[in-house]
Every structure is written in structure tokens, then in C-alpha cells.
C-alpha positions as CSV (number, residue, x, y, z in Angstrom):
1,X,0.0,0.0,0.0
2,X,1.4,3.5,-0.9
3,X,2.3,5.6,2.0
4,X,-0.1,7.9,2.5
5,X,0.8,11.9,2.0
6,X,1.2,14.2,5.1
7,X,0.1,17.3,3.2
8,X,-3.3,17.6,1.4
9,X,-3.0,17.0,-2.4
10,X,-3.4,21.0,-3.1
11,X,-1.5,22.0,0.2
12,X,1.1,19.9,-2.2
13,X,1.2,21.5,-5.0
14,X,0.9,24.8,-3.8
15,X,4.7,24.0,-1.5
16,X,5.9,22.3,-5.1
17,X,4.5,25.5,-7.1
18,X,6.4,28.2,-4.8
19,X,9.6,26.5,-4.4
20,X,9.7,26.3,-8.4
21,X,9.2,29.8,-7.8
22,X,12.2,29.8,-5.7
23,X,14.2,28.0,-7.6
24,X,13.8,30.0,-11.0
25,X,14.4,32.8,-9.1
26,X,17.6,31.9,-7.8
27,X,18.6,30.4,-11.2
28,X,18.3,34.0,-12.4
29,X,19.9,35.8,-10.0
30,X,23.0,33.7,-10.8
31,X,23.0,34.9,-14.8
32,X,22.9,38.7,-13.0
33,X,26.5,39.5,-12.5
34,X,26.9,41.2,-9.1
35,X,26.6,45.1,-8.3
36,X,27.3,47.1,-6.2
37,X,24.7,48.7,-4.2
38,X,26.0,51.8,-3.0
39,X,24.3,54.2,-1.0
40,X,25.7,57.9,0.2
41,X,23.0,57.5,3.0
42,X,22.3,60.4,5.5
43,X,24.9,62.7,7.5
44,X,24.6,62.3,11.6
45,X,24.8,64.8,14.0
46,X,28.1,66.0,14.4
47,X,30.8,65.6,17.9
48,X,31.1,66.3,20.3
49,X,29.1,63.2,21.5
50,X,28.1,62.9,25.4
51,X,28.6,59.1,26.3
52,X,28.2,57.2,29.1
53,X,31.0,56.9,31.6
54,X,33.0,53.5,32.3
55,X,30.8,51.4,34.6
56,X,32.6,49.1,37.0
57,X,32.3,45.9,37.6
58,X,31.6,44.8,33.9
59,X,33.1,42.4,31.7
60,X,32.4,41.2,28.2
61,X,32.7,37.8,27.0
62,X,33.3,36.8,23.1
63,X,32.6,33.5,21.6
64,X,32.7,32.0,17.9
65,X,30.3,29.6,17.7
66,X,30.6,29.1,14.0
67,X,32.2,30.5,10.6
68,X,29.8,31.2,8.4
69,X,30.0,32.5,4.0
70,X,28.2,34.5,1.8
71,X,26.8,33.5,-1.6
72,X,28.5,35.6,-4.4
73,X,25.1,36.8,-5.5
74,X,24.7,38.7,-2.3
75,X,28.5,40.4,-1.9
76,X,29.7,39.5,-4.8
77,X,33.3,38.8,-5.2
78,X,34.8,39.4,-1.9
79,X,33.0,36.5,0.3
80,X,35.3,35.2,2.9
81,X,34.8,32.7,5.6
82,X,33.6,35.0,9.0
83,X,32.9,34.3,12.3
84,X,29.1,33.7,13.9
85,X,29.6,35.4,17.2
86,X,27.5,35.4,20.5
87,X,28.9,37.7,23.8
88,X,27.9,37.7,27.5
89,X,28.1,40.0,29.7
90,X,28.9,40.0,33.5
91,X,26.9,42.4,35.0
92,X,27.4,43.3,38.8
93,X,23.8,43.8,39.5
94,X,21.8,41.9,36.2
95,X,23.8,39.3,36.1
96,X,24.4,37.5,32.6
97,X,23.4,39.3,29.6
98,X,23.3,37.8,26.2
99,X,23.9,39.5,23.2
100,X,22.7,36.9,20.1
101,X,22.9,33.2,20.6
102,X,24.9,31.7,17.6
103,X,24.0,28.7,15.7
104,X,21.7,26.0,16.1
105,X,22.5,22.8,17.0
106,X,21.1,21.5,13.8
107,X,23.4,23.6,11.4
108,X,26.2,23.0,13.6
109,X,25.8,19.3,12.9
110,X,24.7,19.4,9.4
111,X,25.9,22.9,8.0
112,X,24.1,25.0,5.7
113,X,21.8,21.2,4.8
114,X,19.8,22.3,8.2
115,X,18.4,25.3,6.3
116,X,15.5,25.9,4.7
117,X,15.6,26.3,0.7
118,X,16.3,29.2,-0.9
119,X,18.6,30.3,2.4
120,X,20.7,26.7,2.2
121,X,21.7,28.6,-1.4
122,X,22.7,31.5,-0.5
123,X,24.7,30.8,2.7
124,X,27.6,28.2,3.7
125,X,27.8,27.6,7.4
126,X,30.4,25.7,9.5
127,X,30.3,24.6,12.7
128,X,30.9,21.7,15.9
129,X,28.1,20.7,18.4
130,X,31.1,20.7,21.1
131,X,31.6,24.6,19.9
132,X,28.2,25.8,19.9
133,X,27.3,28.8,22.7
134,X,25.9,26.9,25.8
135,X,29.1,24.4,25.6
136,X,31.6,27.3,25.5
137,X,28.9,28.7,28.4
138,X,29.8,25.4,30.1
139,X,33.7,25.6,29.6
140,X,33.7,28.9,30.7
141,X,32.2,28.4,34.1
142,X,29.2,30.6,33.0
143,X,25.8,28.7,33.7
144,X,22.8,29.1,31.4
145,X,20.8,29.1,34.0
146,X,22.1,33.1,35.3
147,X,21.1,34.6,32.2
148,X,18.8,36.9,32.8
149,X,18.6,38.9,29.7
150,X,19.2,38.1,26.1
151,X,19.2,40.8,23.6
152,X,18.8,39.7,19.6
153,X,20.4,41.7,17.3
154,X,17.8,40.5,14.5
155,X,16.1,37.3,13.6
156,X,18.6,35.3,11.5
157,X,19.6,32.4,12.1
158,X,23.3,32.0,13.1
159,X,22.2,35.2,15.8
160,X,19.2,32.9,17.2
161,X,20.6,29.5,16.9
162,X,20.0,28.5,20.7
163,X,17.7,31.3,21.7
164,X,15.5,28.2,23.1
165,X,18.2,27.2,25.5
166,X,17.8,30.3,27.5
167,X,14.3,29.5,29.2
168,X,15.0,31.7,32.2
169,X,15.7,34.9,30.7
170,X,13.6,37.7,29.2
171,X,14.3,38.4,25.5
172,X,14.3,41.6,23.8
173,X,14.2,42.4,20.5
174,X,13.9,45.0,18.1
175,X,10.7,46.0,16.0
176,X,8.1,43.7,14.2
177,X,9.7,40.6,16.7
178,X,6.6,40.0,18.5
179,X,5.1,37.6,15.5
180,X,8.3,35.8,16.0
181,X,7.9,35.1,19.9
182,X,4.8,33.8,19.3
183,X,5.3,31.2,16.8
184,X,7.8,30.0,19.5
185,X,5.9,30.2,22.5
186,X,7.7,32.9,23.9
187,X,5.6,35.7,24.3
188,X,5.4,36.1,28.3
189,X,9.0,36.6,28.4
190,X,9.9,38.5,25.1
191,X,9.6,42.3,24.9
192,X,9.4,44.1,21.6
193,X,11.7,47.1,21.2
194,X,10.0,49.6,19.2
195,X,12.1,52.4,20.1
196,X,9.0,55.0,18.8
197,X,9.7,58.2,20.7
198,X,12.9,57.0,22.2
199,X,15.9,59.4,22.9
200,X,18.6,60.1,20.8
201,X,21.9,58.8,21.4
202,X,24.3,61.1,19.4
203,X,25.5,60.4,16.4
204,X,23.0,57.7,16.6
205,X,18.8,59.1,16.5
206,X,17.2,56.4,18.7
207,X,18.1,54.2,21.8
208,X,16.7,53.0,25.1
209,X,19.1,52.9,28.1
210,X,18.3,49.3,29.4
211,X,18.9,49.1,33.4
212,X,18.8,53.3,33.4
213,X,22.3,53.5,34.8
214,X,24.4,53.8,31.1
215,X,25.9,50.3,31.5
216,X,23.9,49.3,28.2
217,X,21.7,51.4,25.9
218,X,20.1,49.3,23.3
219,X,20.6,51.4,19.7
220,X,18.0,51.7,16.7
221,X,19.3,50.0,13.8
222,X,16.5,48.6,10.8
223,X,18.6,48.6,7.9
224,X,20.2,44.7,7.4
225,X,16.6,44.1,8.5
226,X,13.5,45.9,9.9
227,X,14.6,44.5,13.6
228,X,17.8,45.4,14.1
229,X,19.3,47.2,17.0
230,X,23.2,47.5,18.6
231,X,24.1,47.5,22.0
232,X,26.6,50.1,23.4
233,X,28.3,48.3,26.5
234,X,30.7,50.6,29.0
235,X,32.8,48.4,30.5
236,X,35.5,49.9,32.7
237,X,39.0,49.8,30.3
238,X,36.9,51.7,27.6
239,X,33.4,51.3,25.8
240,X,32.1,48.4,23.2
241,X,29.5,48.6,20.5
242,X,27.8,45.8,19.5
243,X,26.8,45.9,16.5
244,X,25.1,42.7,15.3
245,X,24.5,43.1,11.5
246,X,23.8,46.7,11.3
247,X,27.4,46.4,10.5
248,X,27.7,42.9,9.4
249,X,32.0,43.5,9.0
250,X,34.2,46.5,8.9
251,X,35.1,45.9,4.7
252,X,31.4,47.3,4.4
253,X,31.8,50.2,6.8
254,X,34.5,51.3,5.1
255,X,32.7,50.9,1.8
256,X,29.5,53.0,0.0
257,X,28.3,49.5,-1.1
258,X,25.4,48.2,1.5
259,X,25.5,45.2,-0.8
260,X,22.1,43.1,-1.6
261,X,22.0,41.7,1.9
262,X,20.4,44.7,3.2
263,X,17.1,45.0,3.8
264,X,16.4,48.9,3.8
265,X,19.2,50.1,1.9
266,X,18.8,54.0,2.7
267,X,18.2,52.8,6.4
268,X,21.4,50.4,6.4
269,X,23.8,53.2,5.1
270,X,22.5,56.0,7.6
271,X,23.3,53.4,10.3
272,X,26.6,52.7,8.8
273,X,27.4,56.7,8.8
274,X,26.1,57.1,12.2
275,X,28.9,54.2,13.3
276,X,31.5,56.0,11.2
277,X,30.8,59.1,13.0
278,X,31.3,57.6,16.3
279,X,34.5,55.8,15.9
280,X,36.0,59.0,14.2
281,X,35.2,60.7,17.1
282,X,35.9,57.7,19.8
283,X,38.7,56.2,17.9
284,X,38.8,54.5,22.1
285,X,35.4,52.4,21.1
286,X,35.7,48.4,20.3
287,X,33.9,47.7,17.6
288,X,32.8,44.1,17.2
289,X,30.7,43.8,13.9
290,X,28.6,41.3,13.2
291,X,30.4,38.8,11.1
292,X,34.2,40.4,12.2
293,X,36.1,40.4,15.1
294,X,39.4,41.8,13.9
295,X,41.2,44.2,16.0
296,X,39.7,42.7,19.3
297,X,41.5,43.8,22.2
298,X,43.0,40.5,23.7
299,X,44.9,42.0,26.4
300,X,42.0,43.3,28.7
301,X,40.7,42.2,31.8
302,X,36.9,43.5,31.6
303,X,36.9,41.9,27.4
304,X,38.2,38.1,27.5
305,X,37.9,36.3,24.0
306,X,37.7,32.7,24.3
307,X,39.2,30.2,22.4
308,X,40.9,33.2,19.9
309,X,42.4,30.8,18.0
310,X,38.6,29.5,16.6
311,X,38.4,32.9,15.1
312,X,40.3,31.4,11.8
313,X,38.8,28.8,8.9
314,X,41.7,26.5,9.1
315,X,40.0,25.9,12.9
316,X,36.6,24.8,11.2
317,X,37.6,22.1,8.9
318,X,34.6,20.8,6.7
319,X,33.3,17.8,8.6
320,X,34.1,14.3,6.9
């Protein structure tokens, strides 16, 4: 006896239908030859800027849970293997903070396969179950369990990977996230960040100071995609921005091109001049894009990278 389907017979053809769709779509991206997208975007508010003092008593942790490449069609040319990052932070009276929660466990055992189609296509991702975010938790003596706050960047995967593991903690993310919590069940505990009406933070026009006391104020972002936001963190040695994919690596700051990845494209590159401002002013703040961690501090007792050496390819060998 045939097995019988799990979909209805139009419920069928309708998935078969779109991911033909899909499928020609993709097929014709590939005979586009790559462009750049570049965008002059919108000048920021000028320095000086009037930051938050060093808070004491903080200290940033920086994990790689994964290394992670770009189809041509998106970036074109340039694509080089990068880092999927996750960071916690010590706080003396929040305790743990997360800021994005790496890859899943499913992409970390199958790669890019664990994806759904078209993103599989358009994305190559590496990684070890031993390596993912709650293991290096683990190995670094920090339990799941303590953290109290976890703050998404935006909704892709290899920044939500093992949101789910963090049951205890409220989550907080950045406009139009809400839909998101539901579908997982998460709504009692997951805060939408709107930030209508919200302050502005020089150079940057909207952010929410988190605990009040300018140890971390949540930043607008909603060019990568609608939900974005950063995370300005002022540890004692010298401030950190965190900026998730609103700056996705420091090639496209320093470039016009927002590339095809972006969402909003006027949005992205007003973001990315707001973050140019700052650091030409603050040449003191830590930048840690995205998908880059070059020029990470490693010497600093309030910023501890773990396992640095992970931050290469060569250290994430395609599995046999």
C-alpha cells in the first residue's frame, strides 16, 4: 500500500508551485552578474558626543560559535569565511546578559543542509556541536541558568541558533519581533523594542538605556533588517558597540556598497554613517561587527575572548 501523504494534495502542490518559484528565481539571480549597491545614506549629527562613563564591575565575554560564507550573489566577489559570534556580559547587579545566541544545533551538525531552501543557497555555514554557545557557556564556568537577559540583534539564524536554550531569561528584541515570539511560545518573556519616541543617542537618533544607569543602551538599527538594534556596552578599560549586522563587518563600513543583503538600503547606510561618526570621534570604542572580530583587544581584563584561536577557517575544517 502506498504511503499515505502528510500534506493535502493541493496543500502539495501549492509548496511544489512556490519552491519552483524559488528555484527560478535563484537560477536567475545567478546569470545577474553582481553590483554594487552603493548608497551615500544620511549625515549624523556631528561631535562632540556625550557618552556614558566606564561602569565598573563589567566584563564582556566573546565567543565563535561558528564560521559562516556568503553567496556571491549577495557580496559579490569578496566573500570570505567569518565568524558567527555570540557575547555575554557579567553584570554586577543583572547578572548574565546575552547578546545573540549563535547557531543551532542543527546547522552546527549538518551545515548549511539544516536550512531551509532558498537560504541553504545562499549561505555556507560551518560549525561543531562541542563549539556551539551553551558548551563554551559550560567551559567557561558561566551557567545558562544566570542569564537573565538576552538581547537579539535581529532574527537570522546564526544570531538565534539557541535562543531556546535560555528558558529563564527575558528576551528583547527590536521592532516587528513580537510575530516571531509567538510562533515559538515565547511571548510572556519577550519584549518588543520599538524604540518609537525613544531618545537620541548622538550620532545615533534612537536608543533605550536598558537598566537606566548607562551600563547598556540598546541602539536603533532597521537597515540589514527591519529589527535590528546594537548594544553600546561601558565596560570599565573603555566602551564596546555591539553591533550585530547593522554592521555585518568592517570591509562594508569602510565601503559605500550596502550590498544586496540589506534589507532597507537608505536605512542600512545611515546606520553605517552614524557608526563612522562615532568611531572617528571615539577612535577608544571596540567595535565588534557582526560577522568580524578583527582588532579585538585580547589584552583586557573586563573583554576576554575565548578560544581566539577558533576565530580562523583553518579551525573549522569541513566535517568528513
Amino acid at each position: 500500500m502506498a504511503r499515505p501523504s502528510l500534506l493535502h494534495p493541493a496543500a502539495l502542490a501549492a509548496m511544489l508551485s512556490l519552491l519552483g518559484v524559488l528555484a527560478l528565481g535563484c537560477a536567475a539571480a545567478a546569470l545577474v552578474p553582481y553590483r554594487p549597491v552603493e548608497v551615500e545614506g544620511t549625515t549624523p549629527p556631528g561631535p562632540p558626543y556625550t557618552l556614558p562613563p566606564p561602569r565598573q564591575g563589567l566584563r564582556l565575554h566573546v565567543f565563535n560559535t561558528a564560521m559562516n560564507r556568503m553567496s556571491s550573489l549577495l557580496v559579490g566577489s569578496q566573500r570570505p569565511w567569518r565568524p558567527a559570534p555570540a557575547f555575554v556580559l557579567e553584570h554586577p547587579t543583572q547578572g548574565l546578559v546575552l547578546f545573540d545566541a549563535g547557531i543551532s544545533p542543527e546547522v552546527a551538525r549538518e551545515g548549511e543542509r539544516a536550512l531551509p531552501v532558498p537560504l541553504q543557497w545562499l549561505i555556507e555555514s560551518r560549525g561543531r556541536e562541542e563549539r556551539l554557545l551553551t558548551a563554551q557557556l559550560h567551559e567557561a564556568g558561566l551557567r545558562v541558568e544566570d542569564v537573565r537577559q538576552v538581547l537579539v540583534s535581529h532574527l537570522h539564524e546564526d544570531h538565534v541558533g539557541e535562543l531556546g536554550a535560555f528558558q529563564q531569561a527575558r528576551i528583547i528584541g527590536g521592532p516587528g519581533t513580537a510575530g516571531f515570539a509567538a510562533e515559538h511560545g515565547w511571548t510572556e518573556r519577550w519584549h518588543e523594542e520599538s524604540f518609537e519616541g525613544a531618545r537620541p543617542f548622538p550620532p545615533f537618533d534612537a536608543s533605550v538605556d536598558l537598566f537606566g544607569d548607562g551600563s547598556v543602551v540598546l541602539l536603533a538599527g532597521g537597515g540589514h533588517t527591519r529589527e535590528d538594534l546594537l548594544a553600546w556596552v561601558s565596560l570599565p578599560s573603555g566602551p564596546v558597540l555591539l553591533a550585530g549586522d547593522a554592521v555585518v563587518h568592517r570591509d562594508w563600513l569602510e565601503s559605500q556598497d550596502v550590498q544586496r543583503i540589506a534589507s532597507k538600503p537608505q536605512r542600512a547606510a545611515d546606520v553605517r554613517n552614524q557608526v563612522r561618526a562615532l568611531l572617528s570621534a571615539r577612535p577608544d570604542v571596540v567595535l565588534l561587527a557582526g560577522h568580524d572580530l578583527r582588532g579585538i583587544p585580547m589584552d583586557r581584563e573586563d573583554l576576554r575572548v575565548h578560544h581566539p584561536e577558533w576565530l580562523t577557517p583553518e579551525a573549522w575544517p569541513v566535517s568528513p
